[in-house]
C-alpha positions in Angstrom: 3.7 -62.4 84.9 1.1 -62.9 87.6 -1.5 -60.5 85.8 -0.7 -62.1 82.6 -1.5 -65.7 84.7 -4.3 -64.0 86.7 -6.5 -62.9 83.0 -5.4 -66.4 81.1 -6.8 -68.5 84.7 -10.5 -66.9 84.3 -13.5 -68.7 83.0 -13.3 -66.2 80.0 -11.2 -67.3 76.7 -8.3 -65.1 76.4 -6.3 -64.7 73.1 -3.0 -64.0 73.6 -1.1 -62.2 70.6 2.6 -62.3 71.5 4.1 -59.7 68.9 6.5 -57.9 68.3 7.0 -53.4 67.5 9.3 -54.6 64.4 7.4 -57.4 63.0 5.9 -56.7 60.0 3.1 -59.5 59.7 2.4 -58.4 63.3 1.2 -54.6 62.7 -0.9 -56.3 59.3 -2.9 -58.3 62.6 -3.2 -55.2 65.0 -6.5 -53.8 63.2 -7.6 -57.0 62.3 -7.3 -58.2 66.1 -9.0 -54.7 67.2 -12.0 -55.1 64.8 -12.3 -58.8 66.5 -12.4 -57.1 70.0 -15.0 -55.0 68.7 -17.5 -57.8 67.3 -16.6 -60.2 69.9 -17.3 -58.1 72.5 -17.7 -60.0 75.6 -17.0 -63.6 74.6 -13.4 -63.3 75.2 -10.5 -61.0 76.1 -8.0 -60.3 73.8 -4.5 -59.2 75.0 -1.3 -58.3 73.3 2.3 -59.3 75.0 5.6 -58.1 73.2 7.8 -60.4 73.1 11.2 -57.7 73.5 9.6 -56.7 77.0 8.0 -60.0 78.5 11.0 -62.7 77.3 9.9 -64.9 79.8 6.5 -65.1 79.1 7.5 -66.2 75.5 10.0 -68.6 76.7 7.5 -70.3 79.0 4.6 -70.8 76.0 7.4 -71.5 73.7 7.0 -68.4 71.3 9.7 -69.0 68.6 7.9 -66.7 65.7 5.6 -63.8 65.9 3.2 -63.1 65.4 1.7 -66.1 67.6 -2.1 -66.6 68.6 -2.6 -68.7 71.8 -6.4 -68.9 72.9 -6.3 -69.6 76.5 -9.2 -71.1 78.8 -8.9 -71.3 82.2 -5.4 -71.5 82.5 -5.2 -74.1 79.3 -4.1 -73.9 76.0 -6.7 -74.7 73.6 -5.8 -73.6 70.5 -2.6 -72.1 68.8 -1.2 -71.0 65.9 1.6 -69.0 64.6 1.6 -66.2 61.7 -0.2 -63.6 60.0 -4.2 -65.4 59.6 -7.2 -64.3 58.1 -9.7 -63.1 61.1 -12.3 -66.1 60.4 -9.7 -68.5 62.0 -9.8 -66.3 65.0 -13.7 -65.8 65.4 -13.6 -69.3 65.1 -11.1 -70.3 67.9 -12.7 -68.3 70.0 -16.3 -69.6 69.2 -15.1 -73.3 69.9 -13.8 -72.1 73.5 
């Protein structure tokens, strides 16, 4: 938990995927969210947390479904959302950090 709080405190957006290894919708993201990494290079950090091996990070943010998106800037939640979505949402998240 405190890396997790250590990369979502920095002056860099950070989107969080909490997922899951047997969610379906959640592997659909997985190449979606690495060709975002890719073109977004360094305008934010994207990071993946399963929610089987870090229960109490998806207690504390409240994760009831997966897959679920939350865009953190330092240390704040600024946007969130929950399910499979089309990669323009994300760009666009992150471009309004």
């Amino acid at each position: 938990m405190s890396k997790f709080n250590e990369l979502i405190n920095g002056d860099q957006p950070v989107l969080v995927d909490f997922h899951a290894t047997w969610c379906g919708p959640c592997q659909t993201m997985a190449p979606v969210l690495e060709e975002l990494k890719t073109e977004i290079g360094g305008k934010a950090r994207i990071i993946k947390v399963d929610i089987d091996k870090n229960q109490a990070a998806a207690r504390k943010y409240n994760v009831r479904g997966v897959p679920t998106f939350i865009l953190f800037k330092a240390g704040k939640q600024i946007w969130r959302q929950s399910g499979a979505i089309p990669k323009h949402m994300l760009e666009q998240a992150i471009q309004s950090a």
